[in-house]
N, C-alpha and C positions, 0 to 999 in steps of 0.2 A: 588392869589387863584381863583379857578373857581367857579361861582357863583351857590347855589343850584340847583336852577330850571334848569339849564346848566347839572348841572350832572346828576339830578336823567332823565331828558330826554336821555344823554348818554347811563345810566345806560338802560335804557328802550328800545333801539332803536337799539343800537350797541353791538353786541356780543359778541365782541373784545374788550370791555370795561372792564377791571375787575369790581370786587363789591366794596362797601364801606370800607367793612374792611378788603380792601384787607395787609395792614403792620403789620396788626394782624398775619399775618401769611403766612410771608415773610422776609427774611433780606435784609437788602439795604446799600450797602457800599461804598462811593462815589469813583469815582477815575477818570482815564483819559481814562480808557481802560475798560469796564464793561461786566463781563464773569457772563454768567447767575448759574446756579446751580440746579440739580435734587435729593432730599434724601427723601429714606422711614423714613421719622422724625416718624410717626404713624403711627401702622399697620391698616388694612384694618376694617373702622367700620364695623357694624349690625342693621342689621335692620333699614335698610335707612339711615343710618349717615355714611354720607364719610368717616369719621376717627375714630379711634378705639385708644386703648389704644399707649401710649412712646414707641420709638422704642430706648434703648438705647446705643444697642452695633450700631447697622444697620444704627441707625438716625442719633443721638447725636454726637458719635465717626467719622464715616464719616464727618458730616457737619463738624464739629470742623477742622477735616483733611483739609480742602478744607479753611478756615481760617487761618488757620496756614500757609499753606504753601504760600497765597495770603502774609499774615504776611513778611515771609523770601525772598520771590519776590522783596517785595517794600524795605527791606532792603539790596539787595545786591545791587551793588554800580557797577556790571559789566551785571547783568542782567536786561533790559529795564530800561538805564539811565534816570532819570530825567520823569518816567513815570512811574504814579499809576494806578495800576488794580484795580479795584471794583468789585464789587458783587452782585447781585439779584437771593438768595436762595429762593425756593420753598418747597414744603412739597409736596409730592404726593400720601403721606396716602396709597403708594401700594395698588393704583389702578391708572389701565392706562387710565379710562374714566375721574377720578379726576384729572389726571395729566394731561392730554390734555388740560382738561379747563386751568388749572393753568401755561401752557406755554404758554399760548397768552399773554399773560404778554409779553413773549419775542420780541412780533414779533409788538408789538404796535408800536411803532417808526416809523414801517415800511410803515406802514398803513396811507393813504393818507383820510381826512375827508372834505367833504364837510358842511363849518361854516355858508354859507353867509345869510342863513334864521334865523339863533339862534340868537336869542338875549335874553338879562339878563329881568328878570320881571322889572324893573329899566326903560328900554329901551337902556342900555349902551350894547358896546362890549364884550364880555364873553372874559376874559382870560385864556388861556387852557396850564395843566399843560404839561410840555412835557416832555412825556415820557423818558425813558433809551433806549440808543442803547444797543441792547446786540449784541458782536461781535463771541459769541462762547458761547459754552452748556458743564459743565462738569456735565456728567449722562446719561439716568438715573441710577437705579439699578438694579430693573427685568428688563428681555429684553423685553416682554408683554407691561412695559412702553416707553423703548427707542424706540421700533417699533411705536408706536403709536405718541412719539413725534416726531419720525426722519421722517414722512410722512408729519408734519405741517414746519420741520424748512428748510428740501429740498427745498419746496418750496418758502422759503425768504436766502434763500444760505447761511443759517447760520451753520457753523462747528457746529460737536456734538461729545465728545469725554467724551467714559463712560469707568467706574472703575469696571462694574461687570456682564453688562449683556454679556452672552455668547452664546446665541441663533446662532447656524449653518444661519441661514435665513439672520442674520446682514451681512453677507459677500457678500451678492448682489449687487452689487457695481453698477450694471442697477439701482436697486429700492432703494437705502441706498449710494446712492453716495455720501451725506455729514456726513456721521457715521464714528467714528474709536473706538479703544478699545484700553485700554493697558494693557487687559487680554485676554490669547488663545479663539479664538473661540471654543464653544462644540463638531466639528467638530475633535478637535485635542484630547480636552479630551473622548473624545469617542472613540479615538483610542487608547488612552492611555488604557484608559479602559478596550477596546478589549482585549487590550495585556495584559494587570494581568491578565484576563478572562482563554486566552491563556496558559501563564506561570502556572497558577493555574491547568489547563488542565480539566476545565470544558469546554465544550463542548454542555451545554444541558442550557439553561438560560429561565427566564423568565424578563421582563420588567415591571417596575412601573413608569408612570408618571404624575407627577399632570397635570390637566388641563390646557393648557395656552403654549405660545410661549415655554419660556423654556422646560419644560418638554418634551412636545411633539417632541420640534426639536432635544433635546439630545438625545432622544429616537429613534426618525426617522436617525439620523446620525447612532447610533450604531449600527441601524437593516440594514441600507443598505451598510455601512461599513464591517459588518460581512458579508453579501451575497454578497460582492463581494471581500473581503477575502477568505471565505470559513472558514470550520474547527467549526465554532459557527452556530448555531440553536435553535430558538427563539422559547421556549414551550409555552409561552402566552404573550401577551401583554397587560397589564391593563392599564386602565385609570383612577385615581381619579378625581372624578367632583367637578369642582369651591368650590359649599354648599354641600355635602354630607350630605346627610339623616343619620338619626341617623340609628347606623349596618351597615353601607356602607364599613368600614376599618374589621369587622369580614365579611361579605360575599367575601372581596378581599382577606383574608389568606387564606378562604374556596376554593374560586375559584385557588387560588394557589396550594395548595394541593392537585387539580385534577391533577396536573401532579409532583407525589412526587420526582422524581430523579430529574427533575429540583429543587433541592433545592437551586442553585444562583440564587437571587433575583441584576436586575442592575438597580437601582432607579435615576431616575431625577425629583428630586421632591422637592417641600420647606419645610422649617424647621419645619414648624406645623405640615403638611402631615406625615413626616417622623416618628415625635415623636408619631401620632397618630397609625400608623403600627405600629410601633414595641410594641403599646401597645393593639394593636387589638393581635400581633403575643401571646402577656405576657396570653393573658386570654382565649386566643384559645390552649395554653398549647404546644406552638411549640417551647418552650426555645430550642435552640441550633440546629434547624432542619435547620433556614433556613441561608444562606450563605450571607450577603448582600455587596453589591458592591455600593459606596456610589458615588454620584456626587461631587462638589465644595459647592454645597448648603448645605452638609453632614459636610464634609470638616472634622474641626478637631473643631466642635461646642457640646459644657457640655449642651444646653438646650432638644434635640432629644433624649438623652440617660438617662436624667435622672430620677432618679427609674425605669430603664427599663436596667441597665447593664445588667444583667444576657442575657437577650433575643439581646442585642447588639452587644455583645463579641465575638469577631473573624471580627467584621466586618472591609473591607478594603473602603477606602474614599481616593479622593483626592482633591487635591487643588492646587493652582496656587501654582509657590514657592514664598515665602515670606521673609520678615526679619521685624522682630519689631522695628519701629523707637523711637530711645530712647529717642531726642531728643522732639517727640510728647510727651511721657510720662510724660516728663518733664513739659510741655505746660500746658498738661489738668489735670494735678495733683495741678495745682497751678489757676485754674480756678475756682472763686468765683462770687460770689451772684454782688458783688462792680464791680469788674473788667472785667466781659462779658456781660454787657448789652442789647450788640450787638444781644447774641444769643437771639431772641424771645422766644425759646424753653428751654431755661437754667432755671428757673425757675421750669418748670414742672418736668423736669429730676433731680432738687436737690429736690424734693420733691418724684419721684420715687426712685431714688440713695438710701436719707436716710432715707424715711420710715417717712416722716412728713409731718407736711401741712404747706403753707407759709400764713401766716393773714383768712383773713374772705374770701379771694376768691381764696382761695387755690383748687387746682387740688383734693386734698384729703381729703373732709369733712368728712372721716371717722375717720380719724387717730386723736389718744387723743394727739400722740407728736407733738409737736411745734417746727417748725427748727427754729434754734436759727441765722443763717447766718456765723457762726465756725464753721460749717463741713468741714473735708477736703476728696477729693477722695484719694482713695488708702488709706489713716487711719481710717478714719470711715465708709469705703464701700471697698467691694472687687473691686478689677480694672484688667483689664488686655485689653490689649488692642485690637480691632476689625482686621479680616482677613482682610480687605480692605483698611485701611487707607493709607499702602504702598500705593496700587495703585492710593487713591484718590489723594494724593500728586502726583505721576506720572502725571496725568492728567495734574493735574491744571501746572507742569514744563512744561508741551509737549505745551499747548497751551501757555505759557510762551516765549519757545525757538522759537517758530514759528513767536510769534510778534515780539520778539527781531532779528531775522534775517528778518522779512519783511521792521521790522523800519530802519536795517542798509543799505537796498536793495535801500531801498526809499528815506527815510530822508538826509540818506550819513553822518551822526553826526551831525546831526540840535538837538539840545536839545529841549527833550520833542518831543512831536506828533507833525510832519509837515502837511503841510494841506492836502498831499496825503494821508496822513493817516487820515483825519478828517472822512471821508467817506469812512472804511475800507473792501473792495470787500471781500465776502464771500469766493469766488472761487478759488481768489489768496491764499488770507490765507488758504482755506486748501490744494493748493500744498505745502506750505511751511509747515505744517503739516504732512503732510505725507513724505517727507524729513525728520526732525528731529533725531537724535540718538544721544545719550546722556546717563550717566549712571543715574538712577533712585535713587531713598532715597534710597532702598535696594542695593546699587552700582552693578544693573543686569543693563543691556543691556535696554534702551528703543528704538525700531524701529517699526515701520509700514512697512507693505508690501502692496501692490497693491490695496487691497482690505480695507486697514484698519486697519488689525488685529494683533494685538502684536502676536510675536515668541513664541509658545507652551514650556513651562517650568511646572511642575509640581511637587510636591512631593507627597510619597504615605503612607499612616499610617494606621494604623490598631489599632484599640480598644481592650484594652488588659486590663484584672485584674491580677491582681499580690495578693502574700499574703497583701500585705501593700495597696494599692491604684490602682485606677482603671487611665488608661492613653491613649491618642492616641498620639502611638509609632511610630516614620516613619520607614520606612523598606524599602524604595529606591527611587528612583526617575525616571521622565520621561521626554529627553529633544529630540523629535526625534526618540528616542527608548529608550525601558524598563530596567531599572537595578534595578534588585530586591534583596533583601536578603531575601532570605526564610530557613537561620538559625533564623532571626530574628521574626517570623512569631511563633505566638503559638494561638491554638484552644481552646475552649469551652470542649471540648473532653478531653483535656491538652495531645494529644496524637501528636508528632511529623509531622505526616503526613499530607497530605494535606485532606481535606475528599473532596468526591466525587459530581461531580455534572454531570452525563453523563446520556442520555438515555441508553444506551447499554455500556457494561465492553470491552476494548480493546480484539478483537480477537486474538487467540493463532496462535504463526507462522505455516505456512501451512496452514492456513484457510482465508475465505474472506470473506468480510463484502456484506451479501445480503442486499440492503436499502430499507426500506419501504418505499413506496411510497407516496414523498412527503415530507416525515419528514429525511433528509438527514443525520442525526445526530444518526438518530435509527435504527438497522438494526439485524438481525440474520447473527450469523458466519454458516460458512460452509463449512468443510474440503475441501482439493485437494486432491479426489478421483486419486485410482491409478497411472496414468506416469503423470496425472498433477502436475504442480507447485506452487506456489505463486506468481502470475506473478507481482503483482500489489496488492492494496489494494482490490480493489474490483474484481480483477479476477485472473480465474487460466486458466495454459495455457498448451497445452499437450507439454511433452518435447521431445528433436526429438526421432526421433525411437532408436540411439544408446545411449539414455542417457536415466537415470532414475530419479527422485526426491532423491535428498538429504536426510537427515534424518530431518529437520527441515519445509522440503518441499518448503525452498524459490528462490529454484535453481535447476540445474541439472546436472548430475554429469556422468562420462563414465559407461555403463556398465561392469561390470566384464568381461574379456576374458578367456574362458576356456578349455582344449582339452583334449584329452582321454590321463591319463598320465599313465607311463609302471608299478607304483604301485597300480591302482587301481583295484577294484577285476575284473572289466568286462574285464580288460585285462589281472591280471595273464594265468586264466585258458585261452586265447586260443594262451599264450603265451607260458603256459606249454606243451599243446598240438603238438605245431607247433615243439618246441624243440626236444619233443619224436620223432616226423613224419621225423624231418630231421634228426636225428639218427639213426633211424632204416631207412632210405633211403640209407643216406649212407652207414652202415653197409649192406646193401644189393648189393649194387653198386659195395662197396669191395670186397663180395663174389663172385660176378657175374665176377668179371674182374683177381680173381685169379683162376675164375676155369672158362675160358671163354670159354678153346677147352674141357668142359666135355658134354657129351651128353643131361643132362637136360638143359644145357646152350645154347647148339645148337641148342638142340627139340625145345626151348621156342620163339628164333628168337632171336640171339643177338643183334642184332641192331635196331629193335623195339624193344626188351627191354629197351635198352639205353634212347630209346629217350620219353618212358613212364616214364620212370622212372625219365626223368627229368623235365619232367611236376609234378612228383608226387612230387620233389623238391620243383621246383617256388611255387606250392599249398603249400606247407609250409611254404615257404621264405616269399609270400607274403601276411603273417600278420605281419609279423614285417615293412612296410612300411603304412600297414593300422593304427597303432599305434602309430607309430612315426608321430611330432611337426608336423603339415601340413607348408612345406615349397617349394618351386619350385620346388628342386630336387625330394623330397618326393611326390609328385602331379605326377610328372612325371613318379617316379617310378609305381606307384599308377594306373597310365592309362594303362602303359605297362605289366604289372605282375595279373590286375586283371582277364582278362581275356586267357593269355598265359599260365598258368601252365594247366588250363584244356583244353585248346584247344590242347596243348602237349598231353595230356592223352589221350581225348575222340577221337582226329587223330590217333594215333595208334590203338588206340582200334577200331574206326572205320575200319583203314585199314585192321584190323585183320581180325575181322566177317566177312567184303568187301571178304576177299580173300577166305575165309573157304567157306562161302554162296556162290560165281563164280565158287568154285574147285568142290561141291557137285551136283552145278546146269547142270555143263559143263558135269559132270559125269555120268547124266541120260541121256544127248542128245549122246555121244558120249564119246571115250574115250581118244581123245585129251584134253591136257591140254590148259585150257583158257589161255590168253595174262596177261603179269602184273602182274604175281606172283614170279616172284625172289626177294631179299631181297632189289637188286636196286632199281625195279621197285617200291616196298613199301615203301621205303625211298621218294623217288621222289613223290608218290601221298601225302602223310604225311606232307611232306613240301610244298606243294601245298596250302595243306587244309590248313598249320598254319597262311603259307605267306597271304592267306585274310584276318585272324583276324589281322597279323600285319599292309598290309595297310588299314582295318579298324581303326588302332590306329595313323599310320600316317597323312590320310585325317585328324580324331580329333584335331589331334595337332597341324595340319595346318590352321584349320578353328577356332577351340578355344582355343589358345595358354594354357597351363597348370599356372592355377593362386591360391591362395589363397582368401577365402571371411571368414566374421564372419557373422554368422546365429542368427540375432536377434531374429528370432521370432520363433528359434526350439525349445528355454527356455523362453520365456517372459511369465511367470506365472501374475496370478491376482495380487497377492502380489509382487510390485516392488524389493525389499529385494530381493526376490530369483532368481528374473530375472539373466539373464547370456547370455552374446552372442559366441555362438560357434563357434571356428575357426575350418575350415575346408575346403576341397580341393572344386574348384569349379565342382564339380560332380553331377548333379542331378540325381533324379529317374529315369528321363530317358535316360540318359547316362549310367546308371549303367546297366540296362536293357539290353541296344542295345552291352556294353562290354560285359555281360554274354552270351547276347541274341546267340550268333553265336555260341559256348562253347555249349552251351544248345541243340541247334539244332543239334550238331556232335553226344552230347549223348543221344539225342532219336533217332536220325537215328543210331548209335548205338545199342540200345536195341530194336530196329525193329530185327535188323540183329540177335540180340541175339537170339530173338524169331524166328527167322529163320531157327539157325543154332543151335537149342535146340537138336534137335533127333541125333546130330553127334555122334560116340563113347566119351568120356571124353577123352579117349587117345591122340585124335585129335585137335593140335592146340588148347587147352584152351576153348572148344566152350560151356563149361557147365560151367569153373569157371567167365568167360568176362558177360555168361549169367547174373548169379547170383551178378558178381558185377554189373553191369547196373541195376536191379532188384534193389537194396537198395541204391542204388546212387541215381535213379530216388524218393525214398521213400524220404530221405536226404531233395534235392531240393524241393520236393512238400512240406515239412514239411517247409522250410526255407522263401516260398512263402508268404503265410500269418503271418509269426513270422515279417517278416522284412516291409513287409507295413502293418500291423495290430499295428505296433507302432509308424505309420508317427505323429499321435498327441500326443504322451508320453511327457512329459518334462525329459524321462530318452533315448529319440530316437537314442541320438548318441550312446552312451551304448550299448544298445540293438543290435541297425542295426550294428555297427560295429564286437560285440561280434558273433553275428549271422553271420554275410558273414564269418568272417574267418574263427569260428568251423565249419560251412558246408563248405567248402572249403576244412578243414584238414580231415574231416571225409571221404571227398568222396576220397580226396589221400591214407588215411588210409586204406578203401572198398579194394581200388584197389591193395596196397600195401599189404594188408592181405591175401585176395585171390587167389592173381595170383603171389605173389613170396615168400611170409613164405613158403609155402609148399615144394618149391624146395630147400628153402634155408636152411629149415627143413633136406631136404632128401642130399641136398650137404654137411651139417656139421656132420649130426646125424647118418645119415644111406648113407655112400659115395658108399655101397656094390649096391644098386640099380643104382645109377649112375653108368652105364654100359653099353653098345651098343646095341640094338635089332634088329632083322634079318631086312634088307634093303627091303623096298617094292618100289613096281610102281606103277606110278598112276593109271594105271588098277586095279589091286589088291584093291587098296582105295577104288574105286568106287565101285567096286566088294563087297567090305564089308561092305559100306556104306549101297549098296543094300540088302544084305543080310539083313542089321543090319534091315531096316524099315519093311522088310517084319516080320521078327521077332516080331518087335513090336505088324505088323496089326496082327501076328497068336495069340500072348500071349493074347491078348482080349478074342480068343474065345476058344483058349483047352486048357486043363488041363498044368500045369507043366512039363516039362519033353517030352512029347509028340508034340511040336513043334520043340525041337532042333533035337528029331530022325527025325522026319518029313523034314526038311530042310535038315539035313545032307545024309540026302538019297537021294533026289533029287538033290545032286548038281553034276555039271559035272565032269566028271574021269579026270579032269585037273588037274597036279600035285599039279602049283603055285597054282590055285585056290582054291585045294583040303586043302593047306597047311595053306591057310592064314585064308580060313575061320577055319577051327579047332581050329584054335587059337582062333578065335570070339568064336568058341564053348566051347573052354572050360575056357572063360570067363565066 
């Protein structure tokens, strides 16, 4: 033993020294191979005292796990033959400033002390007790602690291999390169988490984390996890601190409920934290509002919930997956006063357990009962056994299997520890460590990966009342990815559905989410106006010009094609029209060709008849190609016909007046007849004039072949619904124009001529009825001017313009057809008695009467009635012919 005044100088000088008492509270189990140990035995004192009250599902149950399994080690007979593990348990009262002191314990051995000044008060050599080699650490529990010890054991290369802390930060394998776990890191359960968050299709969250490593890392995993996911947005982040003030868990519901649709609440928080929320939530009167998403600290633990279901209920938690070892059960059910001595702590927990005091220095000078040392667990106390103990067993196997393959590497079956292993390298052992795989007390999978960190396995539950009993129900699991049952899932609400946690309600299709800024989760919808679409979540896209929006708006779709078809009204009437007009053509045609040698047939010019009359045709004919499908041939037709039937018409008509207007003019210079007036020579000028509207239609054809186009934008209304694109010949306004255009020009130079040859007698060549048709023809066409570009912007334009070009077309065939051959065709069926010969003149004579005729007119201005015919007929000359023809003017 070492001599007082030896130690208490130790004690006073060296830091690294533990205290006096220090087996008071610690277990120390001899063996060959000695594995240190970390348990929250008692929770965190107050008010200056390190240690606070029994911990003893977290403490007890752990430690015991960690003995047990050391127990089942030293008996297997194929695991580390012929070599006993030991033990040096700590207490670190959950706190990591306590627990630091309390693992230099481990590292003494390591620790080189200079003796040679000390001596005993005696003056003898001081004897110093020598310490434990610890070759490995199973712990801690909070990661706040294993962080704090894994910074002191790094540096004496001691393996550290814990059962619970799951801090994201442990995975640094730079700063924690002697750390392993044989639970997921938070990293994993935060994604697991994510993903219920996800599935659930909440959207809108707020975060709760106690103060401290855990917390804060599982917190910081899940917010940077989700922003770089996407889909989840973090409405707040709170923080519980270490001491909260008294009201600190009501201003945090408060502060929550500044953002009410975040109603999921994602906590990484400890078991006191938890219980304390949900009892701030009970008295703040938010039973059932708020959603909670529970960590592993949650888990599937009766102390956070109770007297507090109601405000619990629905809540989902996860945990490592586990299995009850029955075998422990077994163990610590039979665990007495006699037979654990071992545990330092056993004593205090049978007098927590049963609710007594042991003698005069019992833990519990309140209590009037007396334990008797017959209590048993699990008959006289509720038992069940702790989340953890699975894994503390894992541990204590892992570092187990790692000695046992370093001793076979090394030793080679030297029985018991060879001397390479008297001095067992940190470094080496934890490669062999981290190798390991093996199935665990729950026959899962124990392995490490790179960093450390056991395989992500999780299960998921969810806190549920029923009529009979309140329970946490698992409802799937997460190994990789999420499998959930959400038949199995039931609310607070008791309403099947999920209830809601989103900023903003999913936008309806055809609309897009505008995003406020910043908060990416909250946005205003906003229809796709007009030919937009749904292009994307957040945008809309215009669709091309031949397509419109779907009915749902998330697509585009062809527009309608559509053409003026032969039942609709805009086409009966100039259908009906045209059918009349080429009826009575041809029944005029008939007439004209069976009475061709009669004299009003001769008088009228038969062959300029013919050939008006077959303009007066085409002008018929061609609306039936302006109506008809727009196709090649029909396009074709269309070029050639539009302007041909009236260039037919207004060339002979032309020719006509041409010739009356040169026969009258020729008449007052002289009484030779001008050139060009036989029926040839009027044929030949007539086809002249046609033949440039035809190669007018030829160049066309040749320079813009005859095509079909659809006109999107003759219908494309505000309203996509009614849009239409129209098929139609490629013909533009001014194509149409420059067709008419030459047509148009014949019949005003025409009704020049009309007005020219207005004063003739009416007997003469037609020169009063050609007058009056040019007269109303020209009316026609001006009227047709502005009806047909005064509806270029209609959405009824094809209608219109088409119904308009053909009635003016049939109307002006009509003019011409009414006036200039009803009336003979009148006098050829009705009255055939005037159809008769009349006395043969010359063109003297003509001219002679013409003259006559004008002077007539100039006298009738100015005398009376009557006294201008005696007046002229007195002065005309004693010429027979001339005597004879004018008397006929006269007694006209």
């Amino acid at each position: 033993s070492i001599c007082d005044p030896w130690k208490k100088w130790i004690q006073r000088t060296d830091p690294l020294m533990p205290p006096a008492p220090e087996y008071a509270h610690s277990i120390r189990l001899d063996g060959d191979i000695i594995l240190g140990g970390l348990f929250p035995v008692h929770a965190r004192g107050e008010r200056g005292a390190p240690c606070g009250e029994l911990k003893k599902e977290k403490g007890i149950h752990r430690l015991e796990a960690m003995l047990f399994a050391i127990d089942l080690i030293n008996k297997d007979p194929d695991l580390l033959p012929n070599v006993t593990l030991g033990a040096r348990i700590l207490d670190t009262c959950s706190r990591d400033t306590y627990a630091l002191e309390q693992s230099l314990t481990f590292v003494q051995a390591l620790i080189e002390r200079d003796s040679t000044d000390v001596r005993c008060a005696s003056g003898e050599q001081p004897i110093f007790a020598k310490p434990d080699k610890i070759v490995g650490v199973i712990g801690a529990a909070a990661s706040s602690v294993s962080i704090m010890v894994a910074n002191i054991l790094r540096l004496f290369k001691i393996p550290q291999i814990s059962y619970a802390s799951t801090a994201p930060e442990l995975s640094d394998n730079t700063r924690y390169d002697f750390f392993s776990r044989v639970v997921p890191p938070d990293s994993y359960q935060a994604q697991a988490m994510l993903d219920i968050v996800t599935a659930m299709g909440w959207n809108y969250v707020s975060t709760l984390a106690s103060e401290g490593n855990y917390g804060e890392s599982g917190v910081e995993a899940f917010v940077q996890i989700s922003r770089e996911t996407g889909g989840v947005c973090i409405a707040q982040s709170l923080k519980i601190p270490r001491e909260p003030r008294p009201g600190e868990f009501d201003k945090i519901i408060l502060r929550l409920l500044e953002t009410p649709n975040a109603r999921a609440v994602v906590m990484f928080a400890n078991e006191d934290d938890i219980r304390r929320v949900l009892d701030a939530a009970k008295r703040n009167n938010q039973t059932g509002h708020f959603l909670w998403v529970g960590s592993d600290s949650w888990g599937s633990k009766i102390s956070p919930v109770v007297q507090q279901e109601s405000v619990a209920e629905g809540a989902i938690t996860i945990l490592p997956k586990r299995a009850s070892i029955e075998a422990f059960d077994r163990y610590f059910k039979s665990r007495s006063l006699s037979n654990n001595r071992r545990n330092v702590w056993f004593a205090e927990f049978w007098e927590e357990n049963f609710g007594c005091k042991l003698g005069m220095h019992g833990k519990r000078p309140g209590s009037p009962k007396k334990c008797t040392g017959l209590e048993k667990v699990g008959r006289d106390s509720t038992y069940e056994q702790e989340g953890k103990v699975q894994f503390v067993m894992d541990a204590v196997y892992a570092m187990a299997y790692a000695l046992h393959r370093m001793h076979r590497d090394l030793c080679s079956g030297y029985p018991g520890l060879c001397p390479r292993m008297s001095n067992i390298d940190g470094k080496e052992l934890l490669g062999y460590i981290r190798n390991v795989s093996f199935n665990g007390s729950a026959k899962t999978l124990v392995v490490f990966n790179e960093n450390g960190d056991a395989p992500g396995r999780y299960d998921i539950y969810q806190y549920q009342i029923t009529n009979r009993s309140t329970e946490y129900r698992i409802i799937g699991h997460w190994t990789d990815q999420l499998h959930l049952n959400m038949k199995a899932m039931q609310w607070a609400s008791g309403d099947s559905s999920v209830p809601a946690s989103v900023c903003s309600l999913p936008c309806q299709t055809g609309e897009r989410k505008k995003v406020v800024k910043g908060v990416l989760c909250c946005w205003h919808c906003e229809r796709c106006e007009g030919y937009h679409y749904q292009a994307s979540e957040f945008t809309c896209q215009l669709c091309p010009y031949e397509q419109r929006p779907d009915q749902n708006r998330t697509g585009c779709q062809p527009i309608p094609i559509i053409k003026l078809e032969w039942h609709s009204p805009w086409a009966v009437a100039p259908i009906f029209i045209a059918i009349l007009g080429i009826l009575a053509t041809t029944f005029v045609v008939v007439t004209f060709v069976r009475h061709n040698d009669t004299p009003i047939v001769r008088a009228s010019g038969r062959e300029m008849s013919y050939v008006l009359l077959t303009g007066i045709f085409l002008c018929y004919v061609t609306t039936f190609p302006m109506i008809a499908a727009p196709g090649l041939a029909v396009c074709s037709f269309r070029r050639i016909f539009l302007g041909l039937g009236m260039c037919f018409s207004y060339a002979a008509l032309l020719t006509k007046t041409n010739r009356i207007h040169r026969i009258f003019e020729q008449g007052k210079r002289s009484v030779a007849a001008p050139r060009f007036i036989s029926p040839a020579s009027q044929l030949v000028i007539t086809f002249s004039l046609i033949s440039v509207q035809l190669m007018g239609v030829f160049v066309w054809f040749v320079a813009d072949p005859p095509h079909t186009i659809v006109d999107y934008g003759e219908q494309r209304t505000q309203d996509p619904e009614n849009a239409r694109g129209v098929l139609k010949c490629d013909i533009s306004d001014l194509s149409l124009i420059c067709s008419l255009g030459y047509s148009i020009l014949l019949m005003v130079t025409c009704t020049v001529y009309a007005i020219k040859t207005r004063g003739v007698p009416e007997t003469f060549n037609e020169a009063k009825p050609i007058g009056f048709t040019m007269y109303t023809t020209c009316i026609i066409w001006l009227a047709f001017i502005p009806i047909f570009f005064g509806t270029a912007q209609s959405a009824e334009r094809m209608y219109i313009q088409t119904a308009t070009l053909t009635v003016s077309l049939s109307l002006s065939a009509s003019v011409s057809l009414g006036m200039l051959y009803m009336p003979k065709v009148y006098i050829i069926i009705l009255h055939p008695e005037q159809n008769v010969p009349k006395c043969k003149r010359s063109f003297k004579a003509i001219v002679t009467a013409a003259t006559m005729t004008n002077k007539l007119s100039q006298l009738a201005s100015e005398r009376p009635n009557g006294e201008v015919k005696t007046e002229l007929c007195e002065s005309v000359d004693n010429s027979s012919e001339y005597r004879q023809i004018f008397m006929k003017i006269c007694t006209h």
